[in-house]
Backbone as JSON Lines, residues from 0, in Angstrom:
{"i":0,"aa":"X","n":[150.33,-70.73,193.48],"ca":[149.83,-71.3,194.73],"c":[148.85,-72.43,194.41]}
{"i":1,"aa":"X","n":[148.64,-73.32,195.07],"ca":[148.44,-75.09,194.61],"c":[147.12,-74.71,195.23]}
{"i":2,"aa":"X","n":[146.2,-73.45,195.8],"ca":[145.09,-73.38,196.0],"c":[144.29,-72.28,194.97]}
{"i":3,"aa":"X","n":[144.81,-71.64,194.19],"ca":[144.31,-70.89,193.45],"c":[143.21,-71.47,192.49]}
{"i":4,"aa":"X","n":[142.64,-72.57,192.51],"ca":[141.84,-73.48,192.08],"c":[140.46,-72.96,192.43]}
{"i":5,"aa":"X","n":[140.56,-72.98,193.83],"ca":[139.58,-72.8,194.97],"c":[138.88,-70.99,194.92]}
{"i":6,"aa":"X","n":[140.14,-70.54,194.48],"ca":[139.83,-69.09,194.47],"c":[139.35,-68.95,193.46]}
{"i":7,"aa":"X","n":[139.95,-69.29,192.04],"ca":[138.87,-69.26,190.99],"c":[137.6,-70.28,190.79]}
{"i":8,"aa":"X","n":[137.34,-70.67,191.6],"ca":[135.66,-71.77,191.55],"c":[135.18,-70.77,191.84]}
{"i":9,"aa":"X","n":[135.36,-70.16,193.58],"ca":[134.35,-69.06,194.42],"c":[134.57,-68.07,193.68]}
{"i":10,"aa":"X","n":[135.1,-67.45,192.83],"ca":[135.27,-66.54,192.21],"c":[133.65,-66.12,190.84]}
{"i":11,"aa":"X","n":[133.91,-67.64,190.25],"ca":[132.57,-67.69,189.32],"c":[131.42,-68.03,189.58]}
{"i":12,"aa":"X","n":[131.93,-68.96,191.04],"ca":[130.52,-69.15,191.73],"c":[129.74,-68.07,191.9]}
{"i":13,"aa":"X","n":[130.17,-67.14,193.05],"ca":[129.55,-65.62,193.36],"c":[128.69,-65.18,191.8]}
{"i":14,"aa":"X","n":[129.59,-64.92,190.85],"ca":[128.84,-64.57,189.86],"c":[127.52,-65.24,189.3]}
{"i":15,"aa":"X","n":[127.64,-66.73,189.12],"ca":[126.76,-67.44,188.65],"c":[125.5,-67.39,189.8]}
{"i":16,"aa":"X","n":[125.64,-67.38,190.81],"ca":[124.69,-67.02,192.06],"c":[123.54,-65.5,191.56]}
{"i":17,"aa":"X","n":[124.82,-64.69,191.88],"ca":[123.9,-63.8,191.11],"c":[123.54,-63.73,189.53]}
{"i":18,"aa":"X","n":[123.96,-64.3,188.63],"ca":[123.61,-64.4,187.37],"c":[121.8,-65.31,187.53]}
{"i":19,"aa":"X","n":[121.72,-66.42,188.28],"ca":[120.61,-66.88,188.81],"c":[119.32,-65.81,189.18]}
{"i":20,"aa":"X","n":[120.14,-65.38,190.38],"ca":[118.81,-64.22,190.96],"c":[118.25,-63.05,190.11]}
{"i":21,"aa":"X","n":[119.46,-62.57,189.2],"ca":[119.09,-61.67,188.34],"c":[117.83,-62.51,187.34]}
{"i":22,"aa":"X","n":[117.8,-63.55,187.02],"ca":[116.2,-63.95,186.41],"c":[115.26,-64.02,186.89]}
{"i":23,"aa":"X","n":[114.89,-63.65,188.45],"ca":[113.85,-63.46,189.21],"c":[112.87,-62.09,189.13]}
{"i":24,"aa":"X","n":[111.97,-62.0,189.44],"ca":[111.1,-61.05,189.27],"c":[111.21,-60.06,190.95]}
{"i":25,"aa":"X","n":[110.86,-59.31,190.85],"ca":[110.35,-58.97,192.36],"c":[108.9,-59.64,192.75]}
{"i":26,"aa":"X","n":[108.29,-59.87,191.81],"ca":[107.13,-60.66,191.76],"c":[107.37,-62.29,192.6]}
{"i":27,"aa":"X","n":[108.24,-62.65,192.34],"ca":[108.71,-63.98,192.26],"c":[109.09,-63.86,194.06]}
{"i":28,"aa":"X","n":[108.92,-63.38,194.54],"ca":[110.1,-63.34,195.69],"c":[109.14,-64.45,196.66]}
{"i":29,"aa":"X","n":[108.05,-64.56,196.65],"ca":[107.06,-65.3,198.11],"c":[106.91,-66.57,197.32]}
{"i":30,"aa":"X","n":[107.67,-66.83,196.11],"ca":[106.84,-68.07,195.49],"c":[107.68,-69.23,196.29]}
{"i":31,"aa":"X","n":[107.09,-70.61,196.73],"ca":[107.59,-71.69,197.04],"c":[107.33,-72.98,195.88]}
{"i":32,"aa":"X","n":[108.02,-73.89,195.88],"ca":[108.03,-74.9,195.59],"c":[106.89,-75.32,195.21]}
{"i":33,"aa":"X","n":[106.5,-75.44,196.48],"ca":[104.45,-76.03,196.65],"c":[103.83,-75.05,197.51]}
{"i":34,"aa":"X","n":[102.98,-73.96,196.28],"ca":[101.95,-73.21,197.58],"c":[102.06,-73.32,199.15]}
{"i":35,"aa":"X","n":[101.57,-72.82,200.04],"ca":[101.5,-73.54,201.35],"c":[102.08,-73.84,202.25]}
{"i":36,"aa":"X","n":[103.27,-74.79,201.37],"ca":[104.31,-75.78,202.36],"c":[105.62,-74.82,202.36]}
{"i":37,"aa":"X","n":[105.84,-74.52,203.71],"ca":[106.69,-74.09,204.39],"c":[108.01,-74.62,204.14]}
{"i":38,"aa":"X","n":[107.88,-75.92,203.86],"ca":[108.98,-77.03,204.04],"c":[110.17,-76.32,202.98]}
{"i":39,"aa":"X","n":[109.33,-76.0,201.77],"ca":[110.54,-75.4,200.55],"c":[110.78,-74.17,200.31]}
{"i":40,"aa":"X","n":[112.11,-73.2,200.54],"ca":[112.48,-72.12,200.77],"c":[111.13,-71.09,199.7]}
{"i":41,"aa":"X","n":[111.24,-70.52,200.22],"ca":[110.74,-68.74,199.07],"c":[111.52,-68.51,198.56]}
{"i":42,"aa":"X","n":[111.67,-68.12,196.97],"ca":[112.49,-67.33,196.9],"c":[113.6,-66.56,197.28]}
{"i":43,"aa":"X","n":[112.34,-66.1,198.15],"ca":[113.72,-64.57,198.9],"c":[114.04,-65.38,200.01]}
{"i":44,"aa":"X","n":[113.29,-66.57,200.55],"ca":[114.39,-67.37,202.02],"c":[115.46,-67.78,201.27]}
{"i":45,"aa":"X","n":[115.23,-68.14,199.87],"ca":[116.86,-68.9,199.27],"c":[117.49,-67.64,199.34]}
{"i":46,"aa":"X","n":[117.81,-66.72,199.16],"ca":[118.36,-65.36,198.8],"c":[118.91,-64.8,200.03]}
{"i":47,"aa":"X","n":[117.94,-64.97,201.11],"ca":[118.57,-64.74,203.01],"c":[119.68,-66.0,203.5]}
{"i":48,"aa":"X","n":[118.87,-67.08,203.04],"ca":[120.07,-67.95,203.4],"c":[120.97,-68.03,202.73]}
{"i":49,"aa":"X","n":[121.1,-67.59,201.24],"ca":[122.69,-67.51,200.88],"c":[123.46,-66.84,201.56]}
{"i":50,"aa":"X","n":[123.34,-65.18,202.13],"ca":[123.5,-64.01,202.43],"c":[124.28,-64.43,203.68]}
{"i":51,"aa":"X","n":[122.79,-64.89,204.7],"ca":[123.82,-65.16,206.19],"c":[124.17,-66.51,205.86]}
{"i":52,"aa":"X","n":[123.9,-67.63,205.82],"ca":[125.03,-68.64,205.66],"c":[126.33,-68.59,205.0]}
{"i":53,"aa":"X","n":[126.31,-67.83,204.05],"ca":[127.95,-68.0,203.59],"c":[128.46,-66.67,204.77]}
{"i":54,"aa":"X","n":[127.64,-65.63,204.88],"ca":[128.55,-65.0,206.19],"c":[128.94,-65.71,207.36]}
{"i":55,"aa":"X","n":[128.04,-66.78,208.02],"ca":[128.07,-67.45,209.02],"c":[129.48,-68.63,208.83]}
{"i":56,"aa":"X","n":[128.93,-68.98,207.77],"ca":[130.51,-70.37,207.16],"c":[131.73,-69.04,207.58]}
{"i":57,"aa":"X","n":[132.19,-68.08,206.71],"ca":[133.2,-67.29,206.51],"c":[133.86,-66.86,208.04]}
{"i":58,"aa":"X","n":[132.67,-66.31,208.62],"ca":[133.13,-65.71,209.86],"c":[133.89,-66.84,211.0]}
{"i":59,"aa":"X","n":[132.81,-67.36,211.08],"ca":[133.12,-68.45,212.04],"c":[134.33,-69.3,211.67]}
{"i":60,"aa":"X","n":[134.04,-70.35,210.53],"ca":[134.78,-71.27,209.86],"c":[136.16,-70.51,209.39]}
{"i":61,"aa":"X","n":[136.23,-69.54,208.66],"ca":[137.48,-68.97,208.04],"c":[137.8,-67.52,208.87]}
{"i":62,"aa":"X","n":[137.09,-67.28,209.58],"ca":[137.92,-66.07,210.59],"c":[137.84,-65.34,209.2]}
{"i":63,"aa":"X","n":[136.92,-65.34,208.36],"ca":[137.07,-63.82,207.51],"c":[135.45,-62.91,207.65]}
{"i":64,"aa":"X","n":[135.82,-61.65,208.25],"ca":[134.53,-60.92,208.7],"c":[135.04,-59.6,207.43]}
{"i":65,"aa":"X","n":[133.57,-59.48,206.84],"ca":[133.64,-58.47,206.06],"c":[132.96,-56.89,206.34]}
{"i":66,"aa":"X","n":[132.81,-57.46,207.96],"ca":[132.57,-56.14,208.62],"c":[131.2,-55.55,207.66]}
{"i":67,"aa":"X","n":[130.27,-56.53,207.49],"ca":[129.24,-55.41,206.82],"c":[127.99,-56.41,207.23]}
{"i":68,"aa":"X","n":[126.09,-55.61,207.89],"ca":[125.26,-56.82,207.68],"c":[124.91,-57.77,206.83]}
{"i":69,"aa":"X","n":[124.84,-59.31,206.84],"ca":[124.65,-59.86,205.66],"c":[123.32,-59.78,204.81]}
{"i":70,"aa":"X","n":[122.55,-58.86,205.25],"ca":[120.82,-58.46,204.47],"c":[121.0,-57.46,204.17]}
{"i":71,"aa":"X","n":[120.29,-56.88,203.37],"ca":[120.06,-55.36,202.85],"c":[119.13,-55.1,203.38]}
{"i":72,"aa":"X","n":[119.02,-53.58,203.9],"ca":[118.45,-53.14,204.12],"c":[116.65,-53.18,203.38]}
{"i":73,"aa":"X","n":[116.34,-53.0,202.37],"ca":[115.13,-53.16,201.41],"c":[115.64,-54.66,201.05]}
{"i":74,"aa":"X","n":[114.79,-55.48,201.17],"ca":[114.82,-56.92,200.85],"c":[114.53,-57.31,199.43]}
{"i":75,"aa":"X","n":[114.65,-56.35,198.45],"ca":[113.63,-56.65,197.58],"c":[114.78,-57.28,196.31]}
{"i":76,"aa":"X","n":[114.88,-58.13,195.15],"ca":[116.0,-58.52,194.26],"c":[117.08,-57.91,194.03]}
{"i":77,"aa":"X","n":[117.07,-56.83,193.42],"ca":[117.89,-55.84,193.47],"c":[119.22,-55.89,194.31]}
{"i":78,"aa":"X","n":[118.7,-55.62,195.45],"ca":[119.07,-54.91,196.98],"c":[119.97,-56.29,197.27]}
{"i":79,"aa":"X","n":[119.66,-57.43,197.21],"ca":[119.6,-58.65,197.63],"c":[121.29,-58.91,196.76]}
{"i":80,"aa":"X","n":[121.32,-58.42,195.09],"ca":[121.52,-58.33,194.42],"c":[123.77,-57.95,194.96]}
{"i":81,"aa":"X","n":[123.19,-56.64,195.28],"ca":[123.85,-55.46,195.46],"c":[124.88,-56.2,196.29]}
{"i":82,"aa":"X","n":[123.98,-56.32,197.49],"ca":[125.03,-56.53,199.16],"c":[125.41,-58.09,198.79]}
{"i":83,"aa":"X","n":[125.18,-58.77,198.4],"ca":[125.67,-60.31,198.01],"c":[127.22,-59.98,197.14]}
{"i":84,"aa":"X","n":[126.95,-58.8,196.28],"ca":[127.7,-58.99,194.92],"c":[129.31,-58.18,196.32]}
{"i":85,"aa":"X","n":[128.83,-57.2,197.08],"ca":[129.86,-56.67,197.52],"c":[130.8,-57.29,198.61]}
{"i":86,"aa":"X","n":[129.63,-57.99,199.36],"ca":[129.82,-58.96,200.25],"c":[130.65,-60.13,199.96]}
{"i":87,"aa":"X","n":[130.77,-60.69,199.26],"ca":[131.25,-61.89,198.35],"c":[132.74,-61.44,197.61]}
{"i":88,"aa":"X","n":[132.48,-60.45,197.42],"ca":[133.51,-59.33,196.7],"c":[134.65,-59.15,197.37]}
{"i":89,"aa":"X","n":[134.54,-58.47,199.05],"ca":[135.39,-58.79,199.91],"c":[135.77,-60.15,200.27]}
{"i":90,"aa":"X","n":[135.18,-60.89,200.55],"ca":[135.6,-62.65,200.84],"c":[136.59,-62.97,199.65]}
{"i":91,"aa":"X","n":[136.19,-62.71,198.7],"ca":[137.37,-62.46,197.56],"c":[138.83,-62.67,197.7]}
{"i":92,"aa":"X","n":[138.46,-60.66,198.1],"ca":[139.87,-60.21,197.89],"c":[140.46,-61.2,199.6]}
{"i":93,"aa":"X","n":[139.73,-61.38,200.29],"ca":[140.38,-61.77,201.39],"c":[141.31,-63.49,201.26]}
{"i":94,"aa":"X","n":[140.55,-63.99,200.48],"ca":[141.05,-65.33,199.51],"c":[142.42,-65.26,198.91]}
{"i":95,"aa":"X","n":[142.09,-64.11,198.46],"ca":[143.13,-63.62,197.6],"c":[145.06,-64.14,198.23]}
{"i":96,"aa":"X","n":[144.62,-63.08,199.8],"ca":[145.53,-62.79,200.14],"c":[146.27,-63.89,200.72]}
{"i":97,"aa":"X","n":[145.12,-65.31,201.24],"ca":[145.75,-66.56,201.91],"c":[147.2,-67.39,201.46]}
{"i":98,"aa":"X","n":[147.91,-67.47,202.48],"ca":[148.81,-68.38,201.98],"c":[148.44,-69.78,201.76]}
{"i":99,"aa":"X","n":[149.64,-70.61,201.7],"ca":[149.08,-72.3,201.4],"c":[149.23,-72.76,202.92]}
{"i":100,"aa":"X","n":[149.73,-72.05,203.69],"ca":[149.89,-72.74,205.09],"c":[148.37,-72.88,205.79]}
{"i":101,"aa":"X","n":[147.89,-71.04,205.63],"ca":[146.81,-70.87,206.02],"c":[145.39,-71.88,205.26]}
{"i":102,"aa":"X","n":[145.76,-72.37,204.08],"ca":[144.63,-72.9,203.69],"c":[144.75,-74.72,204.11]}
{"i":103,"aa":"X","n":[146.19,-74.97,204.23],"ca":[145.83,-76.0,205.21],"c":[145.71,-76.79,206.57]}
{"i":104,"aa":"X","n":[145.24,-75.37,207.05],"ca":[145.7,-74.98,208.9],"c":[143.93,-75.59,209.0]}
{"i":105,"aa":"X","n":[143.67,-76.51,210.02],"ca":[142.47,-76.96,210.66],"c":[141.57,-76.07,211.55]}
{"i":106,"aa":"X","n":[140.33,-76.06,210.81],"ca":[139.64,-75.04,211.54],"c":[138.08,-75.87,211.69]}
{"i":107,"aa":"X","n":[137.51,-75.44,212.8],"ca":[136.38,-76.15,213.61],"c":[135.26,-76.31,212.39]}
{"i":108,"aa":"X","n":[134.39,-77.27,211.76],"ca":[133.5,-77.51,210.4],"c":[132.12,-78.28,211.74]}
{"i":109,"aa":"X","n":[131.33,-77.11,212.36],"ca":[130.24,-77.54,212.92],"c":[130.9,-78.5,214.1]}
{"i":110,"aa":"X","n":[131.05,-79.52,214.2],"ca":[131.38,-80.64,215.04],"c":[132.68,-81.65,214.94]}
{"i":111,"aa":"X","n":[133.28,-81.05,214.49],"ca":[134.45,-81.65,213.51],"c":[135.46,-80.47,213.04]}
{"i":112,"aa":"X","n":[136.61,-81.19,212.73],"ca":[137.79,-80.12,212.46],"c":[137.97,-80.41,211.06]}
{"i":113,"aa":"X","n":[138.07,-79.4,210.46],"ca":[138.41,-79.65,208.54],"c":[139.82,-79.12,208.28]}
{"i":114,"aa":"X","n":[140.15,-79.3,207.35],"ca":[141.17,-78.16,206.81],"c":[140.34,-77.03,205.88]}
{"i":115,"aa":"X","n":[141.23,-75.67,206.22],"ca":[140.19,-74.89,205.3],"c":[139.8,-74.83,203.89]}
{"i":116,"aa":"X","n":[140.61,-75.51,202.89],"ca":[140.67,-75.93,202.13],"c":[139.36,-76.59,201.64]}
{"i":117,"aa":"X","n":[139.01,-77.63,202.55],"ca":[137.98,-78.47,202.65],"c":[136.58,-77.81,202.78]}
{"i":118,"aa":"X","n":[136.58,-76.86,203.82],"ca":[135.64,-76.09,204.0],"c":[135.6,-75.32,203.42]}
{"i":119,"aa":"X","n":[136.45,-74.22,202.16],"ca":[136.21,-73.64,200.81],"c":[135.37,-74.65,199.82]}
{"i":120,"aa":"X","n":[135.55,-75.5,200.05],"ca":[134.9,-76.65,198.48],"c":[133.85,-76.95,198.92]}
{"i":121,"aa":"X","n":[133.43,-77.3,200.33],"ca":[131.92,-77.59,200.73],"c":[131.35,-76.57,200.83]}
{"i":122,"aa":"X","n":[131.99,-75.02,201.11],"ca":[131.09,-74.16,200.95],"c":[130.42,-73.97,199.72]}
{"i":123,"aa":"X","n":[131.29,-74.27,198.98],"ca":[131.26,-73.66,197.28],"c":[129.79,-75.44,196.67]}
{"i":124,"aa":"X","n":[130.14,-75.93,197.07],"ca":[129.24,-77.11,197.04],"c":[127.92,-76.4,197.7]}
{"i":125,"aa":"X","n":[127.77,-76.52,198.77],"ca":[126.87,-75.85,198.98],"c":[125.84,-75.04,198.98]}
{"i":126,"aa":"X","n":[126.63,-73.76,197.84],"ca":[125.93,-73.05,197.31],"c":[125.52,-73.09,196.02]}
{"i":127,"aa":"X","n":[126.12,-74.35,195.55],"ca":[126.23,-74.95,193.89],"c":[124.29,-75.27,194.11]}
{"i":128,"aa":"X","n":[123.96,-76.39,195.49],"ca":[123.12,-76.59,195.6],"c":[121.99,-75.92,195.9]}
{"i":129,"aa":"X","n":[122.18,-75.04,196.55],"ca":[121.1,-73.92,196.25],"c":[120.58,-73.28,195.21]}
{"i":130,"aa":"X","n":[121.43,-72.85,194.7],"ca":[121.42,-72.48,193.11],"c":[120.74,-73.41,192.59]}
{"i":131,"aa":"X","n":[120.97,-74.6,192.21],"ca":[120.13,-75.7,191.64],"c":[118.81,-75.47,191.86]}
{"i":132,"aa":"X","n":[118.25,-75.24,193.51],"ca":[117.11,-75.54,194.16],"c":[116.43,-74.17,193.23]}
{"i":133,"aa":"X","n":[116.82,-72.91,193.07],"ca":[116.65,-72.0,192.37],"c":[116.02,-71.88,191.32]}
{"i":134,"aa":"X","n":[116.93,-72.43,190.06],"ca":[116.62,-72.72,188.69],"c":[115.65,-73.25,188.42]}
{"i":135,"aa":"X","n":[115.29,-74.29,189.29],"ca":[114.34,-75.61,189.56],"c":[112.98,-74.73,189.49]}
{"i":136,"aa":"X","n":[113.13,-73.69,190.11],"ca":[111.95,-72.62,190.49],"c":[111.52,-71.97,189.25]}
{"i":137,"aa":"X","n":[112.63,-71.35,188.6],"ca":[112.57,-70.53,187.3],"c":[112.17,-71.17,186.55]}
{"i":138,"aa":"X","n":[112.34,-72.25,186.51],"ca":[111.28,-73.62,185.66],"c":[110.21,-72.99,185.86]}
{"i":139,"aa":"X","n":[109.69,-73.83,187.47],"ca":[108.1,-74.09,187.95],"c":[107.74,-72.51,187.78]}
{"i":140,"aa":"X","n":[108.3,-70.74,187.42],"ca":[107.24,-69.85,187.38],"c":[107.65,-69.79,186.13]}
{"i":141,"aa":"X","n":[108.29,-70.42,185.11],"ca":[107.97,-70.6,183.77],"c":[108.71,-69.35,183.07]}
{"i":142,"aa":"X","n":[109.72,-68.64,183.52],"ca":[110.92,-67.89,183.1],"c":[111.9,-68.96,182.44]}
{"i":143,"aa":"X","n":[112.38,-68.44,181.2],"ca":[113.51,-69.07,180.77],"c":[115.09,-68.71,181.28]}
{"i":144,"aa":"X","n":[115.86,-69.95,180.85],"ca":[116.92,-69.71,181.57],"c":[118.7,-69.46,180.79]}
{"i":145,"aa":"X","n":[119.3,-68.2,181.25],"ca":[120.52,-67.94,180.4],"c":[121.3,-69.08,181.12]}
{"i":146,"aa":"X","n":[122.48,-69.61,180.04],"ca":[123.67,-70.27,180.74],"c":[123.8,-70.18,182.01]}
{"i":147,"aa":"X","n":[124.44,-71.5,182.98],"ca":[124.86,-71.13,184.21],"c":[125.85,-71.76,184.17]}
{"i":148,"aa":"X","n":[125.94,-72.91,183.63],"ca":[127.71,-73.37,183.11],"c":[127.96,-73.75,181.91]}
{"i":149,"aa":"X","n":[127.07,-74.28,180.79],"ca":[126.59,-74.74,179.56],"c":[125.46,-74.72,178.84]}
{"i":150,"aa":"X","n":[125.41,-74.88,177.94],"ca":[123.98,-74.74,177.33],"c":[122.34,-75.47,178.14]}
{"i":151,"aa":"X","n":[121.74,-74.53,178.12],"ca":[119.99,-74.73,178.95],"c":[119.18,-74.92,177.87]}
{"i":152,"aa":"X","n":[118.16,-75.56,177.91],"ca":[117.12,-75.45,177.1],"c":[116.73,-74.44,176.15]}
{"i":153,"aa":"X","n":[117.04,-72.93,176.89],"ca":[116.97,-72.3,176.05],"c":[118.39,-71.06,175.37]}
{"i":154,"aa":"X","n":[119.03,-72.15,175.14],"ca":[120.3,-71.06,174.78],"c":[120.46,-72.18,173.68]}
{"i":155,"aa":"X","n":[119.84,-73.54,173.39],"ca":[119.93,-74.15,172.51],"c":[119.43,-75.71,172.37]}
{"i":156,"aa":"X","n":[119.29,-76.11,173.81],"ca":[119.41,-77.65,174.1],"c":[120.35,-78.25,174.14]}
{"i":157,"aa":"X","n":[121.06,-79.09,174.03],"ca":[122.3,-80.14,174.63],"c":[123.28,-80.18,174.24]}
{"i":158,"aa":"X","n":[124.52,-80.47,174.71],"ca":[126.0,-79.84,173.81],"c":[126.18,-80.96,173.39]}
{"i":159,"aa":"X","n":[125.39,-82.07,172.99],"ca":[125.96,-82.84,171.86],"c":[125.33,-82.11,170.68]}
{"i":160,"aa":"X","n":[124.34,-81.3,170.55],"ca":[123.48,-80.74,169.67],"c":[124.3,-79.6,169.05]}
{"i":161,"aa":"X","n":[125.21,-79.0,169.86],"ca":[126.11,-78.24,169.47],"c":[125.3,-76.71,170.16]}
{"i":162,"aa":"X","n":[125.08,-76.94,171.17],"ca":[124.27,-75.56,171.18],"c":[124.9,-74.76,172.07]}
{"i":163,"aa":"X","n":[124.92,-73.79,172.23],"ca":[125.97,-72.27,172.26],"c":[125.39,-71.84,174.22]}
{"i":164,"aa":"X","n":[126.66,-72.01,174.61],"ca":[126.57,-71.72,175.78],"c":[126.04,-69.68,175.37]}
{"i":165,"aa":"X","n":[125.05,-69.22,176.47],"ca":[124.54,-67.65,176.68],"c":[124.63,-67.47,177.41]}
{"i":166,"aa":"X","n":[125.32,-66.58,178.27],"ca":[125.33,-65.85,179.84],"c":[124.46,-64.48,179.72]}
{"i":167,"aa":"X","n":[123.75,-64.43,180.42],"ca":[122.8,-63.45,180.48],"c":[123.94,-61.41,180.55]}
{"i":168,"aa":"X","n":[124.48,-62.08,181.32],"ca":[126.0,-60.66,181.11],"c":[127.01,-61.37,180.99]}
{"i":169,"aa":"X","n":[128.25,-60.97,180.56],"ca":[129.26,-60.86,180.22],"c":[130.51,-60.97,181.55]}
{"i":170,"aa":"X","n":[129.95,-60.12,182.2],"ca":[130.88,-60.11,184.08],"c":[129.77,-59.17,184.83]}
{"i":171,"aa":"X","n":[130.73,-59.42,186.03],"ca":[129.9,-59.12,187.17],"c":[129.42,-57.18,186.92]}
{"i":172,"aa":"X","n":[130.13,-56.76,186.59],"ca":[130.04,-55.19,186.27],"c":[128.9,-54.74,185.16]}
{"i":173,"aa":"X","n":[128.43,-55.6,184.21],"ca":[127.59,-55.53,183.39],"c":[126.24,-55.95,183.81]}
{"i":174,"aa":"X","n":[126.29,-57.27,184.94],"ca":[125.39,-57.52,186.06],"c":[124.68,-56.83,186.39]}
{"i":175,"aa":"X","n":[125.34,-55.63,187.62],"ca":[124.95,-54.86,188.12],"c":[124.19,-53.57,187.8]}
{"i":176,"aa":"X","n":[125.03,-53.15,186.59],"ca":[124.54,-51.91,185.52],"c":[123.05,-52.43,184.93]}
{"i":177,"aa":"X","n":[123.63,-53.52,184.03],"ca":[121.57,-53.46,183.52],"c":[120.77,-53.96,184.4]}
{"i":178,"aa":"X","n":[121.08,-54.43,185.85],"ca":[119.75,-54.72,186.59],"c":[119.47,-53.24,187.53]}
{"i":179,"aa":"X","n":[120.17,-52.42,187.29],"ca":[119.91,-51.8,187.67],"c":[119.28,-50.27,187.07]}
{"i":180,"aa":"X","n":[119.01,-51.22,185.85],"ca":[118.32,-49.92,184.78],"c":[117.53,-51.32,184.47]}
{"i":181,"aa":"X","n":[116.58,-51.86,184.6],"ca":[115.59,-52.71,184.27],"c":[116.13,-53.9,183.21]}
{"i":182,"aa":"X","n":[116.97,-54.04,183.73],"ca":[117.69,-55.5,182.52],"c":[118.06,-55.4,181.45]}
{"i":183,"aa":"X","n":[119.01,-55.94,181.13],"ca":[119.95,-55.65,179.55],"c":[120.74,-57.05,179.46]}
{"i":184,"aa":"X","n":[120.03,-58.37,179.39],"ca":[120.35,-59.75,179.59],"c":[120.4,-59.8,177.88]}
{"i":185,"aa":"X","n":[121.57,-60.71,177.91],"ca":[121.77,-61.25,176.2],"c":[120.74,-61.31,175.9]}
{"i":186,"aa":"X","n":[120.31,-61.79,174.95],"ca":[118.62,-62.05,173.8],"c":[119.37,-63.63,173.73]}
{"i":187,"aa":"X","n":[117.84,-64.12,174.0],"ca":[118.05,-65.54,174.03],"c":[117.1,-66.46,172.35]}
{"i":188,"aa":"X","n":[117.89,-67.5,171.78],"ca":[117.19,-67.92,170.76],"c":[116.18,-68.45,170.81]}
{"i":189,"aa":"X","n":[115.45,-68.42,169.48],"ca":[113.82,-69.05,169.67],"c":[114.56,-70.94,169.93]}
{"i":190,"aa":"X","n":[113.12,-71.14,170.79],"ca":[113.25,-72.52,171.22],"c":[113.5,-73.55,170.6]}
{"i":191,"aa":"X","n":[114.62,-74.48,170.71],"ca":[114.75,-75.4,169.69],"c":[113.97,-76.43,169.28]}
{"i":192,"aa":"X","n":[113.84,-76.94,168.16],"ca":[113.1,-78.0,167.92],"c":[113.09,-79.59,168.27]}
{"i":193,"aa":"X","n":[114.0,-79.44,168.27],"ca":[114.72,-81.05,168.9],"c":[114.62,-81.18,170.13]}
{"i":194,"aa":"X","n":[114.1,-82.44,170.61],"ca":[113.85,-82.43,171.94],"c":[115.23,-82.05,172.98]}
{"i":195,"aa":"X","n":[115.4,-81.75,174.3],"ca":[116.15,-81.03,174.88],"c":[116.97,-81.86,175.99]}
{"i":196,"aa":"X","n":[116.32,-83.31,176.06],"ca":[116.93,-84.54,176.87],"c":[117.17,-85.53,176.4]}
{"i":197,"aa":"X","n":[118.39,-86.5,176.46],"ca":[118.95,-87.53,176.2],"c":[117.66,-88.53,176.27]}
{"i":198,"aa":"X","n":[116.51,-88.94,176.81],"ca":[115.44,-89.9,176.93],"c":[113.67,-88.93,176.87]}
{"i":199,"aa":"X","n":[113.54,-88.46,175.94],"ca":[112.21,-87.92,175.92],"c":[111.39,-88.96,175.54]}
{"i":200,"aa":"X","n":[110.46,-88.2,176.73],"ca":[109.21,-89.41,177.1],"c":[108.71,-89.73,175.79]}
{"i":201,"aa":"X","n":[107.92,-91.08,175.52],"ca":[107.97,-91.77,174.44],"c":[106.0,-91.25,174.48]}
{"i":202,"aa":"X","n":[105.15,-90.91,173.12],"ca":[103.8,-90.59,173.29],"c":[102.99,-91.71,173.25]}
């Protein structure tokens, strides 16, 4: 099927989403951007708005309801963790089952008509960007970071450097198990020596 493309992006997306949150603390959950300013999600607002917005895109946009609330009950990483991983899980299998007609049948995108097709890739865009906004964070509270598609700063520095993509688990099932016994994330290498960007600032 000439869309199975789409199914395997959202497929690793979901994972890499939660591969993200799993480096958060419960500590971490009220931190913003900038003290204060409202303007840049919390933590845990990035974590609610993944939850109901991709339910809200799905339901509405793709007529796929997974019949379950999009929050957990206890708000806390974990939990957040859990109902995302199951939630996402069904949207899945429901992917799964689409034909090619159905994925290029026009369905309402806010104010405008898309094909669904279209609205699979901007969703998946979408949440690419959040994620980003995320990491960005795990910076600023000074957690290091496993692979999310290639080598990070600290799994080696830059793949011209040759440095070794690390995923913190292996799949989604290994995910779930060590965060749910206090973490069992690959072991990450001591920090490299070589600077970690194509233009480091000059002293």
């Amino acid at each position: 099927m000439r869309y199975d493309f789409l199914i395997e992006t959202y497929e690793t997306e979901r994972i890499k989403v939660l591969s993200v949150w799993s480096e958060f603390a419960d500590a971490d959950l009220a931190m913003r951007p900038r003290a204060g300013d409202p303007r840049g999600r919390s933590v845990r607002e990035q974590m609610v708005h993944q939850c109901v917005s991709e339910d809200l895109w799905f339901r509405t946009m793709l007529a796929i309801d997974v019949a379950a609330p999009p929050l957990p009950a206890q708000e806390t990483r974990l939990e957040f963790i859990k109902r995302y991983a199951e939630d996402s899980g069904k949207r899945l299998s429901a992917l799964r089952e689409k034909d090619e007609p159905w994925w290029e049948a026009e369905a309402v995108f806010f104010d405008a008509r898309r094909t669904r097709a279209w609205i699979v890739t901007r969703r998946i865009a979408h949440t690419s960007h959040h994620r980003g906004q995320q990491m960005a964070m795990l910076r600023m509270l000074g957690h290091r970071l496993h692979s999310n598609y290639g080598p990070t700063a600290d799994t080696g520095g830059l793949m011209q450097d040759h440095a070794p993509t690390i995923y913190a688990y292996h799949d989604l099932a290994s995910l779930l198990k060590g965060e749910s016994s206090s973490g069992q994330k690959t072991p990450l290498p001591a920090s490299p020596k070589q600077p970690v960007t194509e233009r480091p600032d000059s002293k």
